[in-house]
PyMOL commands that place a pseudoatom at each C-alpha (Angstrom):
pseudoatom trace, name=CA, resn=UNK, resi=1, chain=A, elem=C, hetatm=0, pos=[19.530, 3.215, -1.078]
pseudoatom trace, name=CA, resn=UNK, resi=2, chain=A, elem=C, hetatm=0, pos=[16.382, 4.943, 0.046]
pseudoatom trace, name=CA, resn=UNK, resi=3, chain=A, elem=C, hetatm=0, pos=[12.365, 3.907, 0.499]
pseudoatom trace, name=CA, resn=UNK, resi=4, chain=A, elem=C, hetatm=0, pos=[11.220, 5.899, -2.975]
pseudoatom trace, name=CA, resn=UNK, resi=5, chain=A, elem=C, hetatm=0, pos=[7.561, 6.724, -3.820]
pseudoatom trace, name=CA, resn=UNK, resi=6, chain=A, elem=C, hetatm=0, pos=[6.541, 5.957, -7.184]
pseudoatom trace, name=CA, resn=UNK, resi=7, chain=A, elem=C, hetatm=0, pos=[3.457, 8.082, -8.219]
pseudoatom trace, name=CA, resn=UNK, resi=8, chain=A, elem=C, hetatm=0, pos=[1.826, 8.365, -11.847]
pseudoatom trace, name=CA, resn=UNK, resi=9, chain=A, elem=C, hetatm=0, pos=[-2.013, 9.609, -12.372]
pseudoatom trace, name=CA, resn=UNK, resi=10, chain=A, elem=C, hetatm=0, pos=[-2.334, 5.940, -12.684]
pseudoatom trace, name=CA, resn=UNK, resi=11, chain=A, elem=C, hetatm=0, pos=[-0.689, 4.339, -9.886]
pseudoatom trace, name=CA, resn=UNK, resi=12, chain=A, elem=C, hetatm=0, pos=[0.540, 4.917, -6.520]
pseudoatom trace, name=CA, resn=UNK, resi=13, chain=A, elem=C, hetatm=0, pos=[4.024, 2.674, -4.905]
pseudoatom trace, name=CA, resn=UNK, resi=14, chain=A, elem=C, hetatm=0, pos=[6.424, 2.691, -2.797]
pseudoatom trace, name=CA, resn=UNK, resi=15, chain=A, elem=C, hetatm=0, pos=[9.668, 0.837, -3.522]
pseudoatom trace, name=CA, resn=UNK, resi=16, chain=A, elem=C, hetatm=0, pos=[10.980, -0.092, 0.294]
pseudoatom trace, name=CA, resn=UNK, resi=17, chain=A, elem=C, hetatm=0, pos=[14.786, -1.570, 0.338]
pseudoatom trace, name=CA, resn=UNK, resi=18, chain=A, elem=C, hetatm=0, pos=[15.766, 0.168, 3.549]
pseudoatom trace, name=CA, resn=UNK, resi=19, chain=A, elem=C, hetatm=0, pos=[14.411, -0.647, 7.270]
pseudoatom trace, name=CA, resn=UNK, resi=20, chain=A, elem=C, hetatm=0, pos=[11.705, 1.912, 8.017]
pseudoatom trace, name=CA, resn=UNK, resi=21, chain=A, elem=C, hetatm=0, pos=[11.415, 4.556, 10.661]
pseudoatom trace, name=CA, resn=UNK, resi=22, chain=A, elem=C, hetatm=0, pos=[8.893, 4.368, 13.710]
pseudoatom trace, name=CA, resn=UNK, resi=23, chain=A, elem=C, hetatm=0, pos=[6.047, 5.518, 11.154]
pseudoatom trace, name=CA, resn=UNK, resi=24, chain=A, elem=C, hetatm=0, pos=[6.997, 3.055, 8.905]
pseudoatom trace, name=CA, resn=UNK, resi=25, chain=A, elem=C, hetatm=0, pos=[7.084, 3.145, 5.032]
pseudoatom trace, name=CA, resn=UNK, resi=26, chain=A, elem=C, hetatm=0, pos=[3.921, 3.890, 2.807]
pseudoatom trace, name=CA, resn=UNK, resi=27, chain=A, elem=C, hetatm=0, pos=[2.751, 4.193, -0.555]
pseudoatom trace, name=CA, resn=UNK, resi=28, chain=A, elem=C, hetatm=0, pos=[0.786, 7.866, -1.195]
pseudoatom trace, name=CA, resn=UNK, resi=29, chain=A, elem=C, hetatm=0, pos=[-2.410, 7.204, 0.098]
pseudoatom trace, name=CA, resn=UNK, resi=30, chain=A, elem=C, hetatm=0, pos=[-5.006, 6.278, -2.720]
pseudoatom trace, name=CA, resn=UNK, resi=31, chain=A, elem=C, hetatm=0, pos=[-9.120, 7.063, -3.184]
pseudoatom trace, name=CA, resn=UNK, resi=32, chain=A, elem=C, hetatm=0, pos=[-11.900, 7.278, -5.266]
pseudoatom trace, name=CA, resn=UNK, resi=33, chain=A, elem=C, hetatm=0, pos=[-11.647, 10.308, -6.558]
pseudoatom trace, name=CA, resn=UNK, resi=34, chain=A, elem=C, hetatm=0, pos=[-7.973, 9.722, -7.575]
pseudoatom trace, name=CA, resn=UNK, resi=35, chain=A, elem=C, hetatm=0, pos=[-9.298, 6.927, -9.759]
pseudoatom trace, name=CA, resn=UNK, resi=36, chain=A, elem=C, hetatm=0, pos=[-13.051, 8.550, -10.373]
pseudoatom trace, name=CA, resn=UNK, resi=37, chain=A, elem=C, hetatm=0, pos=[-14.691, 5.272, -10.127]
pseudoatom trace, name=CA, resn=UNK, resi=38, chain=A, elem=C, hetatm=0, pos=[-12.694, 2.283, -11.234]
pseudoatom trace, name=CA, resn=UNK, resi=39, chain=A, elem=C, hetatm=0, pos=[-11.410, -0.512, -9.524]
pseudoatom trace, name=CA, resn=UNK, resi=40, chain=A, elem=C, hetatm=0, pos=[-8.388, -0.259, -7.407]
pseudoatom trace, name=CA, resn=UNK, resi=41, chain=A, elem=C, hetatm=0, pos=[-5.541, -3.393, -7.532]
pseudoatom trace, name=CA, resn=UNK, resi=42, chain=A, elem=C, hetatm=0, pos=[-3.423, -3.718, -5.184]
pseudoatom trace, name=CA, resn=UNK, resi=43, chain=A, elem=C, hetatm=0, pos=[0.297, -5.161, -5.904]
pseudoatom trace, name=CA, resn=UNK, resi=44, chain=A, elem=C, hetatm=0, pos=[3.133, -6.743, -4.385]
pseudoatom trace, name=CA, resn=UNK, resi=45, chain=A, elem=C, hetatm=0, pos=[6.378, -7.262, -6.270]
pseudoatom trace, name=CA, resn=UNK, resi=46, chain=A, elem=C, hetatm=0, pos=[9.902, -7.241, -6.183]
pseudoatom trace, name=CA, resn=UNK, resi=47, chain=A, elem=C, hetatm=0, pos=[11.103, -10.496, -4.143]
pseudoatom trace, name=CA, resn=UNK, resi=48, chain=A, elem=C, hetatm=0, pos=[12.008, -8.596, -0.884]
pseudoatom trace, name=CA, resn=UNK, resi=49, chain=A, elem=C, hetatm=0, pos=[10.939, -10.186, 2.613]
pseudoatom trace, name=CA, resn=UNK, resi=50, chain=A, elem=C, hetatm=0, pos=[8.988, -8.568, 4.714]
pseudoatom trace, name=CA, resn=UNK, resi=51, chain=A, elem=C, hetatm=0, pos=[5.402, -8.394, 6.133]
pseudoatom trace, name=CA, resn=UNK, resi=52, chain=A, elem=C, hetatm=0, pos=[3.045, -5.703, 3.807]
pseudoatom trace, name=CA, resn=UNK, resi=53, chain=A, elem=C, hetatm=0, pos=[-0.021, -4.168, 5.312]
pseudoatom trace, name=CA, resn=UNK, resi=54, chain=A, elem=C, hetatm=0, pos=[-2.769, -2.164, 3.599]
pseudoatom trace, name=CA, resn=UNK, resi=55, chain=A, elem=C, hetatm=0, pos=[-4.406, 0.346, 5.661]
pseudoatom trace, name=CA, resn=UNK, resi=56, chain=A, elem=C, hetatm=0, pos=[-7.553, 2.383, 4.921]
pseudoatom trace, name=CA, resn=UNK, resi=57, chain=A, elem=C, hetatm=0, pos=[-8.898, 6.235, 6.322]
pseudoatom trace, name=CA, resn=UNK, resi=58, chain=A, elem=C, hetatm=0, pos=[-12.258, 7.262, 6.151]
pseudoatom trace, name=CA, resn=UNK, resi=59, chain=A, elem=C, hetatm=0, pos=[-13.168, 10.998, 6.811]
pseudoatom trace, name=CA, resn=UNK, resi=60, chain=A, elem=C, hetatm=0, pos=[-14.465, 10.353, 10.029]
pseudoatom trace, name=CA, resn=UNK, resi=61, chain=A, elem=C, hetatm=0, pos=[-10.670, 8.457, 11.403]
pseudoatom trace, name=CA, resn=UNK, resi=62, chain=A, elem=C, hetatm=0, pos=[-7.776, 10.187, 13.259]
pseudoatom trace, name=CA, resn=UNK, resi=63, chain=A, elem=C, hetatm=0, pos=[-5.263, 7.359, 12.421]
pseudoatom trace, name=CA, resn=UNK, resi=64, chain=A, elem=C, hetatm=0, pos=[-5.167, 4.575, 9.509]
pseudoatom trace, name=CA, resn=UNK, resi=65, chain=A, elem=C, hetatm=0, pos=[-6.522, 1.310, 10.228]
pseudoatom trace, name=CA, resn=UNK, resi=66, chain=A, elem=C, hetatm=0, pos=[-5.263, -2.361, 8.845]
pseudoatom trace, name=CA, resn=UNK, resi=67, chain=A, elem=C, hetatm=0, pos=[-7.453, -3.820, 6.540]
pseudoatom trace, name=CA, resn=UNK, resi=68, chain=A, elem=C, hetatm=0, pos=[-8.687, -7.092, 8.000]
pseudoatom trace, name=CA, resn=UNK, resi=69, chain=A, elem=C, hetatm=0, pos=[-8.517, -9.619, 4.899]
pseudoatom trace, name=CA, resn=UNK, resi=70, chain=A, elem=C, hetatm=0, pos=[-7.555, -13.133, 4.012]
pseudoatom trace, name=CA, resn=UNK, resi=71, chain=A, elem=C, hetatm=0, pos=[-5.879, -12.070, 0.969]
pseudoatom trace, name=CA, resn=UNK, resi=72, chain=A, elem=C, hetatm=0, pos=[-2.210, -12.898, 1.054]
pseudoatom trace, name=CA, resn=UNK, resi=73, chain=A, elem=C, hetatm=0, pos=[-0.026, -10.204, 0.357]
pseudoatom trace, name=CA, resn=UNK, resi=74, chain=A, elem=C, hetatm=0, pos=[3.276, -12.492, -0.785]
pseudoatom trace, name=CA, resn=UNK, resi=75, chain=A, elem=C, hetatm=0, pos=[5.341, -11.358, -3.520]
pseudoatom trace, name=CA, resn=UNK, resi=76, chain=A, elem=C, hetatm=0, pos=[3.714, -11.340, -7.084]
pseudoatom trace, name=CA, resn=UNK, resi=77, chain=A, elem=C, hetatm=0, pos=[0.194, -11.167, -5.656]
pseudoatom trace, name=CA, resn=UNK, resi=78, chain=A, elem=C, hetatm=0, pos=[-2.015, -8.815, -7.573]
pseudoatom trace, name=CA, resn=UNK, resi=79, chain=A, elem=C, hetatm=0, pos=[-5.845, -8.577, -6.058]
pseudoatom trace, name=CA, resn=UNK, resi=80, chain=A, elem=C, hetatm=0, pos=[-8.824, -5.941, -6.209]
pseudoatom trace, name=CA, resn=UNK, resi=81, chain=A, elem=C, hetatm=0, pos=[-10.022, -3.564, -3.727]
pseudoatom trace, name=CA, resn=UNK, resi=82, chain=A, elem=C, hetatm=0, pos=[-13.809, -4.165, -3.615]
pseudoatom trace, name=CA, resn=UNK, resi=83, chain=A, elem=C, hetatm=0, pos=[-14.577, -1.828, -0.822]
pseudoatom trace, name=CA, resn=UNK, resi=84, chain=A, elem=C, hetatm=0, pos=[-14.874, 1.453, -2.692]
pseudoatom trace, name=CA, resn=UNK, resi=85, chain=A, elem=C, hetatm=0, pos=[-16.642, 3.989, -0.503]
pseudoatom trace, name=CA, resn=UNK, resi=86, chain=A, elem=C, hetatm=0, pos=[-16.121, 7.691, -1.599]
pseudoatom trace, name=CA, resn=UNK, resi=87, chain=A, elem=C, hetatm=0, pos=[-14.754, 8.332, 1.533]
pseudoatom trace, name=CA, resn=UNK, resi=88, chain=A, elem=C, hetatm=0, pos=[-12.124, 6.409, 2.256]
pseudoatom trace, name=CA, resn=UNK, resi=89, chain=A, elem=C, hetatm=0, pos=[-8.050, 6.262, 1.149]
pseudoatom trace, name=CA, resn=UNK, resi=90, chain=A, elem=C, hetatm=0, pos=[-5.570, 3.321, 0.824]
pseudoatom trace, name=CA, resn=UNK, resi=91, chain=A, elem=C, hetatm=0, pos=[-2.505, 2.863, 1.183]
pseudoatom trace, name=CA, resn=UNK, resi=92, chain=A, elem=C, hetatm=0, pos=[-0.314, 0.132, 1.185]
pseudoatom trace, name=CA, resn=UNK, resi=93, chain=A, elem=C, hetatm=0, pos=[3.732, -0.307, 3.221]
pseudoatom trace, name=CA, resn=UNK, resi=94, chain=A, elem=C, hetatm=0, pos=[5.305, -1.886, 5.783]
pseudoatom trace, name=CA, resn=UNK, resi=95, chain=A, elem=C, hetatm=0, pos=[5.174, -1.005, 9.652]
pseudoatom trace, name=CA, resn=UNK, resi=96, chain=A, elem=C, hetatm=0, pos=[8.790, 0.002, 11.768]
pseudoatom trace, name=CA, resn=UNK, resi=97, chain=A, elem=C, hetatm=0, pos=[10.244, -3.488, 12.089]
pseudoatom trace, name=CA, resn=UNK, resi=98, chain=A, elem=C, hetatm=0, pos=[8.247, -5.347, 9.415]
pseudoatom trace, name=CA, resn=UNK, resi=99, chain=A, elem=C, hetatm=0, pos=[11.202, -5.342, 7.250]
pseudoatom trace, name=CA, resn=UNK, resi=100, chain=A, elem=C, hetatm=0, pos=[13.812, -8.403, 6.371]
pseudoatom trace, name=CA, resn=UNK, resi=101, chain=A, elem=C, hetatm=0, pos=[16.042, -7.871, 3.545]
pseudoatom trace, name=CA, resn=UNK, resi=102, chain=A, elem=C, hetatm=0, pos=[15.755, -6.992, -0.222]
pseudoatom trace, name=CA, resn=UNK, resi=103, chain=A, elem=C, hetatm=0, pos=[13.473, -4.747, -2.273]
pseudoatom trace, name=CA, resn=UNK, resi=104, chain=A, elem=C, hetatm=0, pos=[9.806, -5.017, -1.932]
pseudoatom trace, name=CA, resn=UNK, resi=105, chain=A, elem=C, hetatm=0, pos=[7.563, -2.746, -4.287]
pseudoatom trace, name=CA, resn=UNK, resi=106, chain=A, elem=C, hetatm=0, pos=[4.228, -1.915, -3.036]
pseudoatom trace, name=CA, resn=UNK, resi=107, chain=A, elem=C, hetatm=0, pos=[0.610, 0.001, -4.318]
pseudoatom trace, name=CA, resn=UNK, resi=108, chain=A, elem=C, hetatm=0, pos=[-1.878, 0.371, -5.986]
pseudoatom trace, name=CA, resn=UNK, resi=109, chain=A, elem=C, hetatm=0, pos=[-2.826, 0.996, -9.719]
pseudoatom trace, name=CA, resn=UNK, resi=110, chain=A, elem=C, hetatm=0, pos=[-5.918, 1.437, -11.787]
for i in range(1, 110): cmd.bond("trace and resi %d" % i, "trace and resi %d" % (i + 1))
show_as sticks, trace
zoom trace
């Protein structure tokens, strides 16, 4: 199969069953004005092994940056953004070589 993007205007994943590529495999990126306001969750599902990072981009950044956070991003975990500056976009994936085996479904919803 193939990494697939799974978009709605009410959610943003990316379903990742194959190894990524050196730029790895990411949900569409995410922001305020996508949700106009509300609070963002982020989700992990699907069983699949592997190690998920979220990443964030403000305006001002050339390149995403990993979110620092003690949330733990194993399968069925289902937690809030809380940083919701106007500015800045989400996304969630896994980085070339993060990958093990199975399907793992990352994103966001709102």
């Amino acid at each position: 199969m193939a990494n697939t993007s799974l978009n709605s205007d009410r959610y943003r994943y990316i379903s990742i069953d194959t190894a990524p590529g050196a730029s790895g495999a990411w949900s569409d990126a995410v922001s305020m004005s996508a949700v106009k306001g509300g609070p963002i969750w982020f989700s992990r599902r699907g069983g699949g092994n592997g190690t998920v990072t979220i990443q964030y981009k403000t305006k001002w950044d050339t390149e995403w940056r990993d979110l620092t956070t003690d949330v733990d991003l194993a399968d069925g975990v289902r937690c809030i953004l809380d940083d919701m500056g106007a500015g800045v976009a989400w996304r969630a994936g896994i980085k070339s070589g993060g990958y093990t085996d199975g399907t793992i479904i990352v994103g966001f919803d709102w």
